[in-house]
N, C-alpha and C positions, 0 to 999 in steps of 0.2 A: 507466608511460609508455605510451602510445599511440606502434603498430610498423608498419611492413606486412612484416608476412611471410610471405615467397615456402614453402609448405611442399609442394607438389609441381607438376609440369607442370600450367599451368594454372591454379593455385590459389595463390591471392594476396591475403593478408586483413590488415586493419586491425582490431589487437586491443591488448589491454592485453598488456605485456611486462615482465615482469621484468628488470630492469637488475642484472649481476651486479658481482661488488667489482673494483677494480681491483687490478691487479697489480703489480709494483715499480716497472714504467717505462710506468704508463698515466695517459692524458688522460681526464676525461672531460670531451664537448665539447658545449654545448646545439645542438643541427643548428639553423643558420640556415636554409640554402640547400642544398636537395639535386636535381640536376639527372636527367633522366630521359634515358638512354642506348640506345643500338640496342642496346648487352650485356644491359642489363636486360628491354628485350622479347627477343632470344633465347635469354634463360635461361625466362623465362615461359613461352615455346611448346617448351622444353626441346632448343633447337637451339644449346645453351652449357651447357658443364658448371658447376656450381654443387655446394653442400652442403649441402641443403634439412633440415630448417627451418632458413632466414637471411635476417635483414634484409639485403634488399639494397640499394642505391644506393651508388657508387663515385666518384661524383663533389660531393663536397660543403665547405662552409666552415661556422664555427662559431665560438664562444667557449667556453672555457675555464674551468671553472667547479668542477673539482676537479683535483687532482694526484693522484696516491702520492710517496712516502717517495723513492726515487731521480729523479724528474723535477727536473732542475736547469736546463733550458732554457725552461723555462714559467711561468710564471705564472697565477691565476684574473684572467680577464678577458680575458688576449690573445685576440686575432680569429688565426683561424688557417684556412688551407687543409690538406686532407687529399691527400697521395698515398696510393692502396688499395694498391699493386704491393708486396709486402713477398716477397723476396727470399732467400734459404736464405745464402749468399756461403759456400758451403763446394763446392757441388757442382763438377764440374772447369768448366762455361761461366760460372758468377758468380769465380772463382779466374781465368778468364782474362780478364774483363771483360765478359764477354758476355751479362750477368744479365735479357734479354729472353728467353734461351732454359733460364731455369733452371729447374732438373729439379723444385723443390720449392714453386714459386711460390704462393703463397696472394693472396688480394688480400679489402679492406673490400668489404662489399659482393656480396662473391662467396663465398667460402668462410666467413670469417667476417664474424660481424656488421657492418652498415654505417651508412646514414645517412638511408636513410628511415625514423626514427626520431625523437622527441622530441631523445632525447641518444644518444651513441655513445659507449664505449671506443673509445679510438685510441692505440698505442704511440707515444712521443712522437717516436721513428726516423721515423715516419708525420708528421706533422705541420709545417707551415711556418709562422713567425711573418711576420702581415700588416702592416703601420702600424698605429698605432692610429687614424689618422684615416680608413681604409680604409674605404669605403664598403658594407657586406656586402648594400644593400636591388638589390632588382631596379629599380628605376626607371632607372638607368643603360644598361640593356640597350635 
């Protein structure tokens, strides 16, 4: 599949990527829609921390077009939105609620792989189911 991956300050290329196997509780999701964020230009010019080489883009939506073996909230086909923010819930700020300031945060996009990509792994914790009749084209905008 055709990626852009960010693999250092500066450097940001559109190449062929291997897409790896999912894992007990992954999506994979064909990217419809993947939006281009002020985060992703300050990771570029390397004024945001990042985990380079990773596909970035954190803001995106998509359908559903495989499971794994524990996905029970999905289906191939749902149109779904992606949350990147993925969360530790053990450190003491996510144990008191406060999981904006957690110690261990990763996020799609950023640390791990994202959505400026053909398709993307997404843990289905990640993941919102849209309508089906939910419109995912830009025309609306």
């Amino acid at each position: 599949m055709l990626a852009g991956l960010f693999k250092a300050t500066n450097d940001l290329v559109v190449e062929e990527y291997q897409i790896q196997s999912l894992r007990q509780e992954d999506l994979l999701v064909k990217v419809h829609t993947c939006g281009v964020c002020g985060t992703d230009h300050h990771i570029y010019n390397g004024k945001a921390p990042s985990s380079p080489p990773v596909i970035l883009g954190h803001e995106y939506s998509g359908i559903v077009t495989d499971i794994s073996g524990k996905v029970k909230l999905f289906s191939v086909g749902d149109k779904v939105v992606i949350d990147p923010n993925i969360f530790c819930s053990y450190c003491n700020y996510c144990k008191r609620g406060k999981v904006q300031f957690c110690e261990n945060h990763k996020a799609l996009g950023v640390n791990i792989n994202g959505g400026f990509a053909e398709y993307s792994i997404v843990p289905q914790a990640q993941a919102y189911l849209l309508p089906r009749d939910f419109d995912l084209s830009l025309e609306r905008i």
